[in-house]
C-alpha positions in Angstrom: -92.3 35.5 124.9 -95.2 37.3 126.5 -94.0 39.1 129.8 -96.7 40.4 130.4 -97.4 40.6 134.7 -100.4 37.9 134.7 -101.3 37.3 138.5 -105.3 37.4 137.7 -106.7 34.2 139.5 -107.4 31.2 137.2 -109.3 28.0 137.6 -107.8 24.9 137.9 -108.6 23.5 134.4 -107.0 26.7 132.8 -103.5 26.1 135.1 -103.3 22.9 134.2 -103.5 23.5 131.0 -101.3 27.0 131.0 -98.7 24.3 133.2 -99.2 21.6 130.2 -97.8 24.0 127.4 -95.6 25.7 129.7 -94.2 21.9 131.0 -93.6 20.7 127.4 -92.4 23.7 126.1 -89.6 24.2 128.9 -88.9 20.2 128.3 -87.8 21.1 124.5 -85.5 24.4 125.8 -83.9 21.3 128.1 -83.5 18.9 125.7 -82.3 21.2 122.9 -79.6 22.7 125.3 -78.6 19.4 126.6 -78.0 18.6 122.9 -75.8 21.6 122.9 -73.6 20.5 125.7 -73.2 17.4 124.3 -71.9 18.7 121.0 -69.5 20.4 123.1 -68.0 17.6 124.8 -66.3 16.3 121.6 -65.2 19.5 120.2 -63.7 20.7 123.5 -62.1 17.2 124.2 -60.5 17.2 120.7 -59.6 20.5 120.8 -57.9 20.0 124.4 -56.1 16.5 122.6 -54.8 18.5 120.0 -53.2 21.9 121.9 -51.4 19.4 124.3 -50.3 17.4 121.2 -49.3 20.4 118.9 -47.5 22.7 122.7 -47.1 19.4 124.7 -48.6 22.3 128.1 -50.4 19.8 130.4 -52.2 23.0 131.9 -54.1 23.3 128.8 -54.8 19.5 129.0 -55.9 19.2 131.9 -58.4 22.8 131.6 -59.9 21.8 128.6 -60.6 17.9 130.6 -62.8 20.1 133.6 -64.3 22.1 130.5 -65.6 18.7 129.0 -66.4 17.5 132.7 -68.5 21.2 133.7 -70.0 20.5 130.5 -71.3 16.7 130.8 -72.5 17.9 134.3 -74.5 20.9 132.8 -75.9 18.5 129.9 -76.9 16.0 132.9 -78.9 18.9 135.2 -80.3 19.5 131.9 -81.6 15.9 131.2 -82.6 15.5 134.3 -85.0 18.9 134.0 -86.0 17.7 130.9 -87.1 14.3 132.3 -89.2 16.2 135.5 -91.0 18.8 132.3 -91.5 15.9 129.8 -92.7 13.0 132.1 -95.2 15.2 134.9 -98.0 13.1 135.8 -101.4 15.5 135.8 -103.1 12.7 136.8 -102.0 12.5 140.7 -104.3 13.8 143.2 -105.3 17.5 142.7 -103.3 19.2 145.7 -100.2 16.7 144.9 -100.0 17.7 141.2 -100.4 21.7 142.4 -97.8 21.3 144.7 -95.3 19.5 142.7 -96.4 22.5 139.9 -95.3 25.1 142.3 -92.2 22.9 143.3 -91.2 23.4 139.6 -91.9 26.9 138.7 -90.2 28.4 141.7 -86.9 30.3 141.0 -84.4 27.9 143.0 -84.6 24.4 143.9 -82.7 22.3 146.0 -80.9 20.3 142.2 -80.2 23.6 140.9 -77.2 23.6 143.3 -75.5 21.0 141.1 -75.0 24.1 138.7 -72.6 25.6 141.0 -70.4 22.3 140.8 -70.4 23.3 137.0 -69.5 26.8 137.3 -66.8 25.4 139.9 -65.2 23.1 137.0 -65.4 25.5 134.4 -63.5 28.0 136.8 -61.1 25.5 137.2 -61.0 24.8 133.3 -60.3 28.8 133.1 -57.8 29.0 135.8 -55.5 26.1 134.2 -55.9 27.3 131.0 -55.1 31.3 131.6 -51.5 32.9 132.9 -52.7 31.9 136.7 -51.1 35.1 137.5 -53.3 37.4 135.9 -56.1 35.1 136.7 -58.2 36.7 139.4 -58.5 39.9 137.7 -59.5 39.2 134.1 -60.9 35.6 133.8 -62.3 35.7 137.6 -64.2 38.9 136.9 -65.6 37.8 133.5 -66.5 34.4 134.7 -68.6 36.0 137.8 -69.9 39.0 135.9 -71.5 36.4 133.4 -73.2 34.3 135.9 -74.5 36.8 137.9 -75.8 38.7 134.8 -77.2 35.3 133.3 -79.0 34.6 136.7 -80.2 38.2 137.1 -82.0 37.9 133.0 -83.1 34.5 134.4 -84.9 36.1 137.9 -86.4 38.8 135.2 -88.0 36.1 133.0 -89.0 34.1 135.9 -91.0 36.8 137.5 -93.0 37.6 134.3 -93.2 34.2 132.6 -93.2 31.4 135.4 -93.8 33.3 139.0 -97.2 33.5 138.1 -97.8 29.6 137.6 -96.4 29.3 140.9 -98.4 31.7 142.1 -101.6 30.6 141.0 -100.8 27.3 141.8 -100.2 27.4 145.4 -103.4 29.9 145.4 -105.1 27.0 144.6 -103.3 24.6 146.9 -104.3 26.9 149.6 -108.2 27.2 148.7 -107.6 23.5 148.7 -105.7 22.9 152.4 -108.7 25.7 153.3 -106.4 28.8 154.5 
């Protein structure tokens, strides 16, 4: 990865194509971790099956079923951010395209909120599968403590690899609207 701060005003043909690599690339990082969910949602479903069948503890059951379900809803975001990188249609009008560019490449979007149903079952997944009493000290603070520090590396990358697509793409939809 280059992170290199890159906020030097491009033309439209070299956005588009800097959005074209960027757009197919990010599709594969989708697609490849939505394969990796979905490898997990066997393995934690047997693995769930077979500690309830070996210790016969529904609370094991039933954490290792919101694991599986936090999982299919992470490998489902994923598909569906894979669809909106693979399938983007450069050939809409000029300040549409930009637009929906910038739409893409901004930090938080309005489906990103689905994750926090994810993190929610996982939590849940955590809390019935953990002595519930020492749950909101260890499992609470790892839980939090991993989100926040995977959304904090995600901010970083954002800002050097992606903030300046956006950037230059509503720079453009701007010269175009004539502000």
């Amino acid at each position: 990865m280059n992170f290199k701060i890159k906020n030097d005003n491009i033309n439209l043909d070299q956005l588009v194509g800097k959005l074209q690599k960027e757009d197919k690339r990010y599709a594969l990082i989708c697609r490849g971790l939505q394969v990796v969910y979905l490898i997990f949602i066997p393995f934690f479903s047997f693995m769930a099956i077979r500690h309830y069948m070996d210790s016969g503890e529904v609370n094991q059951l039933i954490g290792g079923l919101f694991f599986v379900l936090s999982f299919l809803t992470i490998a489902i975001i994923f598909g569906d951010y894979y669809k909106d990188y693979k399938y983007v249609d450069y050939s809409l009008p000029t300040l549409i395209m930009l637009k929906k560019a910038a739409y893409r490449y901004q930090p938080f979007q309005i489906k990103g909120l689905w994750i926090f149903l994810a993190i929610l079952l996982m939590y849940v997944g955590i809390y019935f599968q953990s002595n519930q009493n020492e749950f909101f000290v260890r499992e609470q603070l790892s839980l939090l403590g991993g989100v926040l520090i995977g959304g904090f590396i995600g901010l970083i990358i954002w800002y050097f690899k992606y903030k300046p697509l956006r950037d230059n793409a509503l720079r453009l939809v701007a010269e175009i609207e004539g502000e």
